[in-house]
PDB file of N, CA, C and O in Angstrom:
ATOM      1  N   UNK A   1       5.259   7.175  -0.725  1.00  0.00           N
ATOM      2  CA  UNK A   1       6.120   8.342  -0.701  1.00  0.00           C
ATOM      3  C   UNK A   1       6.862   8.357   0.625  1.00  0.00           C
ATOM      4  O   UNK A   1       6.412   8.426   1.768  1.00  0.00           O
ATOM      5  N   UNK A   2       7.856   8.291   0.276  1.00  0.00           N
ATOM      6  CA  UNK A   2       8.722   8.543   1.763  1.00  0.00           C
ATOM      7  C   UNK A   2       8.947  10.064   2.488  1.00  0.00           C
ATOM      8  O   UNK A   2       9.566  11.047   2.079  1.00  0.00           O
ATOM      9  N   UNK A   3       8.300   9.872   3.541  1.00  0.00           N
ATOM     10  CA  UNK A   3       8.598  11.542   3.851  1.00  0.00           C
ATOM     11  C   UNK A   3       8.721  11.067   5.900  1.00  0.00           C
ATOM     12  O   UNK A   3       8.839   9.980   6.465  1.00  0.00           O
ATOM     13  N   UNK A   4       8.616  12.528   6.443  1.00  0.00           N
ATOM     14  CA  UNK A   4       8.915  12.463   7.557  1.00  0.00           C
ATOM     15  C   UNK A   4       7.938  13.713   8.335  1.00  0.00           C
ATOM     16  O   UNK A   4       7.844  14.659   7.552  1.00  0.00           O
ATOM     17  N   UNK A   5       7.148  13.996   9.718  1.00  0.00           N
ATOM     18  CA  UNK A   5       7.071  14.604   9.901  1.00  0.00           C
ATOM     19  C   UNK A   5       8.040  15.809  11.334  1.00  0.00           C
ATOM     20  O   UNK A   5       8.653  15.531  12.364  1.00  0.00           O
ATOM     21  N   UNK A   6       7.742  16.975  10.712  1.00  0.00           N
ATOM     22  CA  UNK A   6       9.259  17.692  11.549  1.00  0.00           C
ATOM     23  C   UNK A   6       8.621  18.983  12.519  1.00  0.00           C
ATOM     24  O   UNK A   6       8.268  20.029  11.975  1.00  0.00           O
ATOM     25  N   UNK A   7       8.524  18.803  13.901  1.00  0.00           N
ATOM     26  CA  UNK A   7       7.864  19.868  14.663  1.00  0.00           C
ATOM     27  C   UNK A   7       8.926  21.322  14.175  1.00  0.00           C
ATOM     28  O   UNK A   7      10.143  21.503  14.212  1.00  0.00           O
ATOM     29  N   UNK A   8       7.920  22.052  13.789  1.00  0.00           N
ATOM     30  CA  UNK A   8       9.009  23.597  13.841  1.00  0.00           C
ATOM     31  C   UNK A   8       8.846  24.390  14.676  1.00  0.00           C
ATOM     32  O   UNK A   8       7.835  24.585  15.350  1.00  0.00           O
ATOM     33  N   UNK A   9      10.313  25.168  14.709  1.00  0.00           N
ATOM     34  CA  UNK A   9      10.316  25.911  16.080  1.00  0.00           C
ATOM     35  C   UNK A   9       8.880  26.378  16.961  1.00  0.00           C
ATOM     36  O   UNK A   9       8.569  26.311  18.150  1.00  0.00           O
ATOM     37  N   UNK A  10       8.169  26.900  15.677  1.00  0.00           N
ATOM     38  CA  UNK A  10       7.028  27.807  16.297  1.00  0.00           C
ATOM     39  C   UNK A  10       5.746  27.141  16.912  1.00  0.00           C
ATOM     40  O   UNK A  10       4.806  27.753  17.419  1.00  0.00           O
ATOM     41  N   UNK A  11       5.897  25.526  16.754  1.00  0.00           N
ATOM     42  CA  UNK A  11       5.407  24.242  17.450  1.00  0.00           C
ATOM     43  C   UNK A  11       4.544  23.881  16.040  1.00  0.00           C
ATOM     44  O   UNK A  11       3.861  22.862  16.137  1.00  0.00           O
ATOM     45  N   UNK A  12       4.505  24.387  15.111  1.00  0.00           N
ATOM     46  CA  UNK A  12       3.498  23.557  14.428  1.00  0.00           C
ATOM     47  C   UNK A  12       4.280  22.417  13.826  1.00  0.00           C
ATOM     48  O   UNK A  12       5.379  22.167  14.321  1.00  0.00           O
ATOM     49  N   UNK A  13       3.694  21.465  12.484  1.00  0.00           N
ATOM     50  CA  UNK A  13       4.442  20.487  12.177  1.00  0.00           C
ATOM     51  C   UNK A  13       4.674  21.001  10.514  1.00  0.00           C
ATOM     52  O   UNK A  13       4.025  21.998  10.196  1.00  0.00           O
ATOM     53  N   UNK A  14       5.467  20.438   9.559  1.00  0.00           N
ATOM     54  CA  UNK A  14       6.105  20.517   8.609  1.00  0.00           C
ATOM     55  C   UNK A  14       6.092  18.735   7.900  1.00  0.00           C
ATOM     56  O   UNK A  14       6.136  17.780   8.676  1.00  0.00           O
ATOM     57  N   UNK A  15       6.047  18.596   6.858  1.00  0.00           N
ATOM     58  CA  UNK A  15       6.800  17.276   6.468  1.00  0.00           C
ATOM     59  C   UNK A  15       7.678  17.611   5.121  1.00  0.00           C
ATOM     60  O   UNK A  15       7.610  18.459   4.231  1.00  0.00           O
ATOM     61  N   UNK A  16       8.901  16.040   5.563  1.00  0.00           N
ATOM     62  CA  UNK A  16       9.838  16.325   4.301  1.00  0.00           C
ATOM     63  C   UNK A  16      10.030  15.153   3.556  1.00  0.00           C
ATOM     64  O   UNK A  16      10.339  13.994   3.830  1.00  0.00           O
ATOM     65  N   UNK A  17       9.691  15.937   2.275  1.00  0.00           N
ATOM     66  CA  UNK A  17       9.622  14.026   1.584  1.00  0.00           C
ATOM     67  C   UNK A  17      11.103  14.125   0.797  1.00  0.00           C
ATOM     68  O   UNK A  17      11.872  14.898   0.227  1.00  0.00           O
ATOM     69  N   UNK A  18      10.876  12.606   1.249  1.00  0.00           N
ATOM     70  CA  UNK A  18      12.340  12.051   0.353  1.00  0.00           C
ATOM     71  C   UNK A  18      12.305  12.194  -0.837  1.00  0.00           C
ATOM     72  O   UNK A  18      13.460  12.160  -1.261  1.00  0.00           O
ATOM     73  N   UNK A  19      11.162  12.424  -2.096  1.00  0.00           N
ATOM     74  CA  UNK A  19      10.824  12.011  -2.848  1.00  0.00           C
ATOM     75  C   UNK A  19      11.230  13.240  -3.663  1.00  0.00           C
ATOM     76  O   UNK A  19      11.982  13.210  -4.638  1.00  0.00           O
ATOM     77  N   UNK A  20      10.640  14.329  -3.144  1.00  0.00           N
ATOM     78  CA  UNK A  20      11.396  16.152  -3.830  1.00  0.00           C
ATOM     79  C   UNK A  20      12.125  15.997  -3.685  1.00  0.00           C
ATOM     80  O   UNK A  20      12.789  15.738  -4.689  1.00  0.00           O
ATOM     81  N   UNK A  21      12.930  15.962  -2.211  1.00  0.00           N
ATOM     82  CA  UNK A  21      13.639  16.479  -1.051  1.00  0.00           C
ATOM     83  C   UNK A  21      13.126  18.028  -0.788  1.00  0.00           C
ATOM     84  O   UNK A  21      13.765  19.062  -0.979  1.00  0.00           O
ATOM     85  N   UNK A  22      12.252  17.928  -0.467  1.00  0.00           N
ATOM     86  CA  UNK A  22      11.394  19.376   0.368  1.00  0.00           C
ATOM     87  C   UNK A  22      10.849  19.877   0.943  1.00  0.00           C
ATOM     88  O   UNK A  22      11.852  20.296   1.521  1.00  0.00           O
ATOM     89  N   UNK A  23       9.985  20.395   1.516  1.00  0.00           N
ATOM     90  CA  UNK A  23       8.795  20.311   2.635  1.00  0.00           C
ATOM     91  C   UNK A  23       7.852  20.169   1.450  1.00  0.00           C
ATOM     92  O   UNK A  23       7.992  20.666   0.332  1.00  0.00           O
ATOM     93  N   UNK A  24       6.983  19.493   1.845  1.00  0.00           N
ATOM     94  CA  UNK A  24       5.305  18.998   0.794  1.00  0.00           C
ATOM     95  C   UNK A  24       4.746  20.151   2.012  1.00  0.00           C
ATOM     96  O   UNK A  24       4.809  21.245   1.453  1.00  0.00           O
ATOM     97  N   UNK A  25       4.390  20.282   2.992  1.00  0.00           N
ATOM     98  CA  UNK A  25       3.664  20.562   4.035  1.00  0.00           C
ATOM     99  C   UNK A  25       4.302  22.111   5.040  1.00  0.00           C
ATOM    100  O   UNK A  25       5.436  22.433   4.684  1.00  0.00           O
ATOM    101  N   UNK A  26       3.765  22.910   6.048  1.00  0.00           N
ATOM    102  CA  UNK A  26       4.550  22.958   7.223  1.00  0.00           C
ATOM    103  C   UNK A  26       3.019  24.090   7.360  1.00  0.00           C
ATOM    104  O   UNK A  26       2.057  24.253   6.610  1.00  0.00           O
ATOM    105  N   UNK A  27       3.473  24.803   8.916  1.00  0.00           N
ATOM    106  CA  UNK A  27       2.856  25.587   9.613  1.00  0.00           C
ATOM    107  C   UNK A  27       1.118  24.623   9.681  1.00  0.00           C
ATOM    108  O   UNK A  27       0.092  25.026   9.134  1.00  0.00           O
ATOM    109  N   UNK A  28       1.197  23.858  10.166  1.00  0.00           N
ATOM    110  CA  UNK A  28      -0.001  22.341   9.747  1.00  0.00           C
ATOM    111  C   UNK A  28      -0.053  22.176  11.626  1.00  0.00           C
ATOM    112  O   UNK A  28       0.966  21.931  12.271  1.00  0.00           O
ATOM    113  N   UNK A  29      -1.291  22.348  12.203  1.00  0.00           N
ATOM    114  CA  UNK A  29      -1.175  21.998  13.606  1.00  0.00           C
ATOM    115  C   UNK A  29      -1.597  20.258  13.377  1.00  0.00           C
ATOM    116  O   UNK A  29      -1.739  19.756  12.262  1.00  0.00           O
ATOM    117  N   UNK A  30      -1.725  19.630  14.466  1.00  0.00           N
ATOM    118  CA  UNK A  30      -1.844  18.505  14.640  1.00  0.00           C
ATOM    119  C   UNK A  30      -2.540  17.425  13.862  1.00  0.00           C
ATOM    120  O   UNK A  30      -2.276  16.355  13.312  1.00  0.00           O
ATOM    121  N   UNK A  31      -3.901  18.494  14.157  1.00  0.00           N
ATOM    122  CA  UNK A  31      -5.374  18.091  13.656  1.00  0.00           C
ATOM    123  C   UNK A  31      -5.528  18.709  11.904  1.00  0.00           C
ATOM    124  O   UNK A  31      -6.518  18.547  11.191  1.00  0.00           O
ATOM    125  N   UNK A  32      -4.469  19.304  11.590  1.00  0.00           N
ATOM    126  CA  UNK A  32      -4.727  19.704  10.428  1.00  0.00           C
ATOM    127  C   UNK A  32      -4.028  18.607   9.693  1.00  0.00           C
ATOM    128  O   UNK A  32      -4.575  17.928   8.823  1.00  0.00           O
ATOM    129  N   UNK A  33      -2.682  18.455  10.121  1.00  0.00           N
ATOM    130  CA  UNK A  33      -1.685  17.332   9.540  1.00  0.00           C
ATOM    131  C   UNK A  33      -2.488  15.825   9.454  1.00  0.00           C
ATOM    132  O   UNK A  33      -2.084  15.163   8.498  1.00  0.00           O
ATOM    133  N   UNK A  34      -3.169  15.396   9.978  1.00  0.00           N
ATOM    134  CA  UNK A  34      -4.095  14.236  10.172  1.00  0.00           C
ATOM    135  C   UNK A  34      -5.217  14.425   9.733  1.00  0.00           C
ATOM    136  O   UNK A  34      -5.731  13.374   9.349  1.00  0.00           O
ATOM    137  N   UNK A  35      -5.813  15.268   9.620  1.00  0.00           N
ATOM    138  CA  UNK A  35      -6.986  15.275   8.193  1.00  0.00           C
ATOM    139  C   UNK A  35      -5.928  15.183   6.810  1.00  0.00           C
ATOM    140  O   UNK A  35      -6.041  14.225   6.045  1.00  0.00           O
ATOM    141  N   UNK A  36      -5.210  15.936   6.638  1.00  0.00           N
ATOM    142  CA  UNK A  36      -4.410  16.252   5.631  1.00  0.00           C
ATOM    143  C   UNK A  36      -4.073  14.855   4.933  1.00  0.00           C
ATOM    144  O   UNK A  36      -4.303  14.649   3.742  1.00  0.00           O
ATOM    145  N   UNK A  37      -3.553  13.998   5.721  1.00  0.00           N
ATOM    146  CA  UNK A  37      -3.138  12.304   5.703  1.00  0.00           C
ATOM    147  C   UNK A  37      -4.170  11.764   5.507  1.00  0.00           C
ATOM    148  O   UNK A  37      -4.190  10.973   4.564  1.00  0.00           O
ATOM    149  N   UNK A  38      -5.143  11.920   6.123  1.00  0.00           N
ATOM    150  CA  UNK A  38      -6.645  11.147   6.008  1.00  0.00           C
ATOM    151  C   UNK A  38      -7.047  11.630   3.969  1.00  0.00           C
ATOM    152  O   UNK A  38      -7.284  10.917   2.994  1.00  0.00           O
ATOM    153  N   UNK A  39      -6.984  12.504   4.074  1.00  0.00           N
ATOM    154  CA  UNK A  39      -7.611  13.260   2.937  1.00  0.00           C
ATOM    155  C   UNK A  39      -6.683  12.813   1.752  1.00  0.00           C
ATOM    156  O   UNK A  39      -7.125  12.888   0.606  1.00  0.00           O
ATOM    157  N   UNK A  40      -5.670  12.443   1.937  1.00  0.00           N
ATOM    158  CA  UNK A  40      -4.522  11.738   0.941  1.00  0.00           C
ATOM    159  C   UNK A  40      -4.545  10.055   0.634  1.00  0.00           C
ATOM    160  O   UNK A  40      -4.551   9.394  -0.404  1.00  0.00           O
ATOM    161  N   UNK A  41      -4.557   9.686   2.209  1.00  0.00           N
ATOM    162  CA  UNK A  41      -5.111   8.373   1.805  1.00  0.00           C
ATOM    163  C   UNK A  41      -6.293   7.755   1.172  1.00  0.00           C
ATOM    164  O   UNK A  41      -6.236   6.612   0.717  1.00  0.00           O
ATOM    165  N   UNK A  42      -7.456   8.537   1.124  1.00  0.00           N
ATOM    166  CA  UNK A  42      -8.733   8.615   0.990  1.00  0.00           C
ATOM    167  C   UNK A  42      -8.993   8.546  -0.455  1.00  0.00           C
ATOM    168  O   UNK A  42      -9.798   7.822  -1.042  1.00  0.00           O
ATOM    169  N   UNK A  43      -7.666   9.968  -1.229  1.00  0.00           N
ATOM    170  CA  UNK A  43      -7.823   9.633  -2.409  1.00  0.00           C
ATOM    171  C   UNK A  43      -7.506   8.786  -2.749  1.00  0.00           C
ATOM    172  O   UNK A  43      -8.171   8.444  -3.728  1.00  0.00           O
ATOM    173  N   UNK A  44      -6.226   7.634  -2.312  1.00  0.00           N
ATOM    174  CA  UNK A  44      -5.484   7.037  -2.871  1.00  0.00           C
ATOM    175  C   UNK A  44      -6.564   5.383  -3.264  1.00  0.00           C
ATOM    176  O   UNK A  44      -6.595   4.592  -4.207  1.00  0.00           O
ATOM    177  N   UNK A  45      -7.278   5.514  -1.994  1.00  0.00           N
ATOM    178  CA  UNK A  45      -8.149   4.562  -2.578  1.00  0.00           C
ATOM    179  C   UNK A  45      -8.913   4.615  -3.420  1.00  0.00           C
ATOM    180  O   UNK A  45      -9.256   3.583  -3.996  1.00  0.00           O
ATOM    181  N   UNK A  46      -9.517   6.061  -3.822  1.00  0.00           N
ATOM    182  CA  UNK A  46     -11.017   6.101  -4.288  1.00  0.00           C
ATOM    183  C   UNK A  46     -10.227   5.774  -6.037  1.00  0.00           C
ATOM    184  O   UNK A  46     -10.799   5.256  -6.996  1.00  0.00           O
ATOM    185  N   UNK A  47      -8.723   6.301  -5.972  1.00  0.00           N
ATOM    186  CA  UNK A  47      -7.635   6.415  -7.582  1.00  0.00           C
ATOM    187  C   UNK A  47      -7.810   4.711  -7.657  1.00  0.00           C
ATOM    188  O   UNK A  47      -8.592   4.285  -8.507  1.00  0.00           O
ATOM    189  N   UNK A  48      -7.194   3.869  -6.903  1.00  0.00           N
ATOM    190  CA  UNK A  48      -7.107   2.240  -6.724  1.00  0.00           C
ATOM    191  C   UNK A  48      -8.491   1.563  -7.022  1.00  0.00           C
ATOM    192  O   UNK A  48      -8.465   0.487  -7.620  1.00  0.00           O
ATOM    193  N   UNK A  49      -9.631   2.073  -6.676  1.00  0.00           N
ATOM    194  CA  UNK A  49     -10.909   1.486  -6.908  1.00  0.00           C
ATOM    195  C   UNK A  49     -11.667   1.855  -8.122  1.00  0.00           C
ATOM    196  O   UNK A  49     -12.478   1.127  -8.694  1.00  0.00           O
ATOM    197  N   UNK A  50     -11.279   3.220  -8.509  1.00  0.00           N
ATOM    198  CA  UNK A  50     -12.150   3.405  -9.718  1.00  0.00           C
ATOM    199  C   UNK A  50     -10.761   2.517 -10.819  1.00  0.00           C
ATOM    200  O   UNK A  50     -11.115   2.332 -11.983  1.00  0.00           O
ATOM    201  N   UNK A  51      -9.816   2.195 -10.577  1.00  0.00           N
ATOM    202  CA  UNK A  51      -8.877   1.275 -11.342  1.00  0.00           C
ATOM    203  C   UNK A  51      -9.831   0.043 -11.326  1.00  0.00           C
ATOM    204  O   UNK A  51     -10.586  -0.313 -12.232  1.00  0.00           O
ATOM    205  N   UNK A  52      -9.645  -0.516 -10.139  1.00  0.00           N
ATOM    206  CA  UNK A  52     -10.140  -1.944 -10.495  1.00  0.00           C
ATOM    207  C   UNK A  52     -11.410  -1.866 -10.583  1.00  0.00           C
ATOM    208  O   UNK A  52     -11.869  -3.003 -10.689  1.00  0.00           O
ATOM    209  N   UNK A  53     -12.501  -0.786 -10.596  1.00  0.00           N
ATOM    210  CA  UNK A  53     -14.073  -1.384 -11.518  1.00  0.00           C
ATOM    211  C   UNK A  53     -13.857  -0.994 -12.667  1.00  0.00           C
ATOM    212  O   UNK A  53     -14.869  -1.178 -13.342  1.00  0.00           O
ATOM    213  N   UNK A  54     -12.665  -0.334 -13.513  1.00  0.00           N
ATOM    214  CA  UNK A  54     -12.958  -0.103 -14.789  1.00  0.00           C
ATOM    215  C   UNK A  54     -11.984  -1.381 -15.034  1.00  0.00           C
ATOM    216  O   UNK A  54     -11.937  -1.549 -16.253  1.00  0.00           O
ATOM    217  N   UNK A  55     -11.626  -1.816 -14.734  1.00  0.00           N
ATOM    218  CA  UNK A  55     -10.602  -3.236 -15.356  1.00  0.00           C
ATOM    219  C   UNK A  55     -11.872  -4.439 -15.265  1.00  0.00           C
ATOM    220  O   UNK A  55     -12.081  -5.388 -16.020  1.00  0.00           O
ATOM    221  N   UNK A  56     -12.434  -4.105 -14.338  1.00  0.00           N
ATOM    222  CA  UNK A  56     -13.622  -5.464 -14.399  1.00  0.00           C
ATOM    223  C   UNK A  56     -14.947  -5.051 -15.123  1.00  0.00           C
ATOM    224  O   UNK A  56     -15.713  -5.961 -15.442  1.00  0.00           O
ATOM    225  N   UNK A  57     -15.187  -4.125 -15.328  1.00  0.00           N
ATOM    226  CA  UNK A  57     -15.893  -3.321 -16.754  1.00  0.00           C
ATOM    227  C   UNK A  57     -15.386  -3.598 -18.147  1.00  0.00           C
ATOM    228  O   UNK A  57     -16.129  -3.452 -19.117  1.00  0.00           O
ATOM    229  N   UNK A  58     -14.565  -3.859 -18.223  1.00  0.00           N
ATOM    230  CA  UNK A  58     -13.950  -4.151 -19.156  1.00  0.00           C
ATOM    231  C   UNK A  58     -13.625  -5.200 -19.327  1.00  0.00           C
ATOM    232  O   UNK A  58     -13.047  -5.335 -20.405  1.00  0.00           O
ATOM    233  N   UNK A  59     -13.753  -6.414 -18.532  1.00  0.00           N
ATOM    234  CA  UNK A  59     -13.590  -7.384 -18.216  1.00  0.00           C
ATOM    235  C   UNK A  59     -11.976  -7.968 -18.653  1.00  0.00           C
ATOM    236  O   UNK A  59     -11.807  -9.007 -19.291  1.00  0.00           O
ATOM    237  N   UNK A  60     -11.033  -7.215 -18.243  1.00  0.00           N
ATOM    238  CA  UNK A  60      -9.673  -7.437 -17.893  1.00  0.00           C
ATOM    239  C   UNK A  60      -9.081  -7.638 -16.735  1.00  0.00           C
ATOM    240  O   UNK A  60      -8.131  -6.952 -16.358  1.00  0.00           O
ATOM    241  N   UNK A  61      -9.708  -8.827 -15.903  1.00  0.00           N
ATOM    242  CA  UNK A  61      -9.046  -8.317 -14.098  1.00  0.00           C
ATOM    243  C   UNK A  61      -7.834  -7.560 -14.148  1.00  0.00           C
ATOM    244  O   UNK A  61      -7.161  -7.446 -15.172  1.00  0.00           O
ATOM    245  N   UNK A  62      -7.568  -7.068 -13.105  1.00  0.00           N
ATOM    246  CA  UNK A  62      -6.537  -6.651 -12.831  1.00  0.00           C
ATOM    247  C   UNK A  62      -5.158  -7.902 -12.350  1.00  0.00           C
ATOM    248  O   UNK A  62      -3.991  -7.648 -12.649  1.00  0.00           O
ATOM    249  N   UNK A  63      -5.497  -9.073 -11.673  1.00  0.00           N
ATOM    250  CA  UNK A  63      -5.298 -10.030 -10.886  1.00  0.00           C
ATOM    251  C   UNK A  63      -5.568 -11.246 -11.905  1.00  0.00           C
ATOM    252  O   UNK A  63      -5.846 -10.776 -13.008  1.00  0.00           O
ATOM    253  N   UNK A  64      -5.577 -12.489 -11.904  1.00  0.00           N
ATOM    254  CA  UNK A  64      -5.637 -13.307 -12.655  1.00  0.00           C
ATOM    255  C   UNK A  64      -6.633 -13.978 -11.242  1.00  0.00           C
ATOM    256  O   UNK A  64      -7.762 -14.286 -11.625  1.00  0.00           O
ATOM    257  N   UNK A  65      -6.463 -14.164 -10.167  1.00  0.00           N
ATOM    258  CA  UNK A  65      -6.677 -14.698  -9.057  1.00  0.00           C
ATOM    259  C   UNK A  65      -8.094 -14.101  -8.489  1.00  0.00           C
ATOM    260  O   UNK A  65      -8.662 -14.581  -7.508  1.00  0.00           O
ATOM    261  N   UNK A  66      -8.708 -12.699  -9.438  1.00  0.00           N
ATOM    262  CA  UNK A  66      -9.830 -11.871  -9.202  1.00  0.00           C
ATOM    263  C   UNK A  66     -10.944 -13.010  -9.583  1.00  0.00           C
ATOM    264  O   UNK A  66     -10.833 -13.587 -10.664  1.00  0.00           O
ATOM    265  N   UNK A  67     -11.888 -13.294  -8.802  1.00  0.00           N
ATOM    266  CA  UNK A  67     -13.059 -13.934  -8.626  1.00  0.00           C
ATOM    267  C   UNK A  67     -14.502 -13.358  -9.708  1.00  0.00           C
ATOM    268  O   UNK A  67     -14.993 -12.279  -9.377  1.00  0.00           O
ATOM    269  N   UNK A  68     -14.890 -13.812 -10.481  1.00  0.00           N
ATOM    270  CA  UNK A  68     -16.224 -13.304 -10.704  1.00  0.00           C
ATOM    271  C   UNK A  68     -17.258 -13.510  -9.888  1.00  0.00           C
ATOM    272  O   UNK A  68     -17.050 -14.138  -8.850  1.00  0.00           O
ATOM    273  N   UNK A  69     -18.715 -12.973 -10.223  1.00  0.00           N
ATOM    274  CA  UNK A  69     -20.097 -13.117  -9.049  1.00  0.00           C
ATOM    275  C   UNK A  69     -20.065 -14.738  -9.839  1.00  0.00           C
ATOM    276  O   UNK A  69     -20.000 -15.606  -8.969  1.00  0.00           O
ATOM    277  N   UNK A  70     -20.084 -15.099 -10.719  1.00  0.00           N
ATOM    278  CA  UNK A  70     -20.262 -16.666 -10.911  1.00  0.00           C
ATOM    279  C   UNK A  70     -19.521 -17.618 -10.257  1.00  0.00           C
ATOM    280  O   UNK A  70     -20.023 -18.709  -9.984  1.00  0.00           O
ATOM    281  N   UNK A  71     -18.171 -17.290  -9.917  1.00  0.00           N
ATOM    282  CA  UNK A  71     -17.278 -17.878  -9.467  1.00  0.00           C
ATOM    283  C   UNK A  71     -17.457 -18.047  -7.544  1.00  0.00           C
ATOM    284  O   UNK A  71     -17.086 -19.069  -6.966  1.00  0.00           O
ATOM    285  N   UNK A  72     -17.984 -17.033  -6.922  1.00  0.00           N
ATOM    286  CA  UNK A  72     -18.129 -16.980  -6.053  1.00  0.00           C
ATOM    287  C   UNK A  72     -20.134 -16.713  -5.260  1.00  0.00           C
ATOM    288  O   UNK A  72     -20.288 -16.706  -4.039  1.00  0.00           O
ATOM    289  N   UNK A  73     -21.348 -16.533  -6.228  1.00  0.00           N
ATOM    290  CA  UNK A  73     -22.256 -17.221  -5.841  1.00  0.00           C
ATOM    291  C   UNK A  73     -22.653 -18.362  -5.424  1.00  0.00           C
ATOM    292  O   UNK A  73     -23.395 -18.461  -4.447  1.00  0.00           O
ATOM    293  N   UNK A  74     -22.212 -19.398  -6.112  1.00  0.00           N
ATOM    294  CA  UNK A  74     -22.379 -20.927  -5.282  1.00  0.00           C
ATOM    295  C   UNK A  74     -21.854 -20.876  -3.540  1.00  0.00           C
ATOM    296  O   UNK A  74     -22.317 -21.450  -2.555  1.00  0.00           O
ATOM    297  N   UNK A  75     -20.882 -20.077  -3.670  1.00  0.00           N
ATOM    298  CA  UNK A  75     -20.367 -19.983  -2.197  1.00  0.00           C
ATOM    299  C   UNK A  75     -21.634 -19.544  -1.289  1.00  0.00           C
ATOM    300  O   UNK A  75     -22.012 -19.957  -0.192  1.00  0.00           O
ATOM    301  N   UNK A  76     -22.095 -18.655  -2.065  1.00  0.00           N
ATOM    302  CA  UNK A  76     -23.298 -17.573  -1.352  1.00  0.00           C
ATOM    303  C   UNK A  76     -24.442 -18.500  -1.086  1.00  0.00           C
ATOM    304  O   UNK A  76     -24.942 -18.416   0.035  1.00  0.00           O
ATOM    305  N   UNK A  77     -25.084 -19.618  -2.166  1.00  0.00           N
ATOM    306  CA  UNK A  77     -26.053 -20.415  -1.834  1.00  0.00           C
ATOM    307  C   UNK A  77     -25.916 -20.994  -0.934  1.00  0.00           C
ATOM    308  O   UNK A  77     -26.956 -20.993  -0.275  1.00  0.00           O
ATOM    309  N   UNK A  78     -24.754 -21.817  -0.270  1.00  0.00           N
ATOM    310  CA  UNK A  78     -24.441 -22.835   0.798  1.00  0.00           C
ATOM    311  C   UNK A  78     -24.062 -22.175   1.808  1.00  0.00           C
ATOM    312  O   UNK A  78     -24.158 -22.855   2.830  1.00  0.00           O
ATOM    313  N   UNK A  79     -23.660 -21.115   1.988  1.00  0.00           N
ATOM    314  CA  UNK A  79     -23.760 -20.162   3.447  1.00  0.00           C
ATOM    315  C   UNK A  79     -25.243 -20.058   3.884  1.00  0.00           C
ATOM    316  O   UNK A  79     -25.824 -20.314   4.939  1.00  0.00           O
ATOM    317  N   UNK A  80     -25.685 -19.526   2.522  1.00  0.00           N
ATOM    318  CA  UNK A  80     -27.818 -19.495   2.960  1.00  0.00           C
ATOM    319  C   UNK A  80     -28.477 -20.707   3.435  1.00  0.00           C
ATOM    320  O   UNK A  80     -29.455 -20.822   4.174  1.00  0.00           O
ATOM    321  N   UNK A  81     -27.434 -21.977   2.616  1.00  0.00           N
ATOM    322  CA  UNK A  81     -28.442 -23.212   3.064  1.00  0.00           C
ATOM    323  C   UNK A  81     -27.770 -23.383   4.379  1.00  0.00           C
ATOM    324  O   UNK A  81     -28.637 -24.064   4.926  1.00  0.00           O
ATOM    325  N   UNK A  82     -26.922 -23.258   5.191  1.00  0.00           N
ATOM    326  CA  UNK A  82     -26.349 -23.553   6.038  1.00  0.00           C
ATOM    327  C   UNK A  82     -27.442 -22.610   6.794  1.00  0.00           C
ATOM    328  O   UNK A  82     -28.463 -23.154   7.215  1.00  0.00           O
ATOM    329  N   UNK A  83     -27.296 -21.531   6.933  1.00  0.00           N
ATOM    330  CA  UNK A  83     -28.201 -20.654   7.789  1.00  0.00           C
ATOM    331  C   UNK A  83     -29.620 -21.241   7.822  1.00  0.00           C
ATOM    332  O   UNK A  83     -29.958 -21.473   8.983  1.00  0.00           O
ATOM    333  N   UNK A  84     -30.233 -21.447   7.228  1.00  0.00           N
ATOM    334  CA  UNK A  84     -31.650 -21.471   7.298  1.00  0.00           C
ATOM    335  C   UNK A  84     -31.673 -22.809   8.270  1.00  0.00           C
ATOM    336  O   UNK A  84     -32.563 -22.945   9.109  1.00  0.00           O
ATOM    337  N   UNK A  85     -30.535 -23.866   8.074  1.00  0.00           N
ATOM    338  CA  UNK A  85     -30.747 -25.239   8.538  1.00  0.00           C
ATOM    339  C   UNK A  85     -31.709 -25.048  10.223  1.00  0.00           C
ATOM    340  O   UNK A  85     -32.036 -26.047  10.864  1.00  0.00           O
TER     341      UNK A  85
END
């Protein structure tokens, strides 16, 4: 989402996304605006991850290039045999 953040007169912050064209946000002090972001990005992963375990639940990668545990255990044995050496 393209947006911007905009100090207002009264010092707090505001943002304006390109995307309405509107304020999403304002009267937001510093520490509020940055949880706020935190708390947005946060979902955005947890939306992206419950995607890709239900695509590999289903056994549709998402990726063609997505690895299975079969595909990538042998890797896991020869790191162990390497360690123990």
């Amino acid at each position: 989402m393209g947006r911007n953040i905009i100090k207002q007169p009264n010092g707090l912050y505001a943002q304006w996304s390109t995307i309405v064209d509107d304020l999403i946000t304002w009267n937001m002090t510093k520490e509020e605006l940055i949880q706020w972001r935190i708390d947005e990005a946060a979902e955005g992963i947890r939306e992206d991850v419950e995607i890709y375990i239900k695509s590999i639940e289903l056994n549709t990668p998402k990726y063609s290039w997505w690895k299975t545990w079969d595909d990538v255990s042998g890797k896991m044995k020869k790191m162990v045999l390497r360690e123990n050496k």
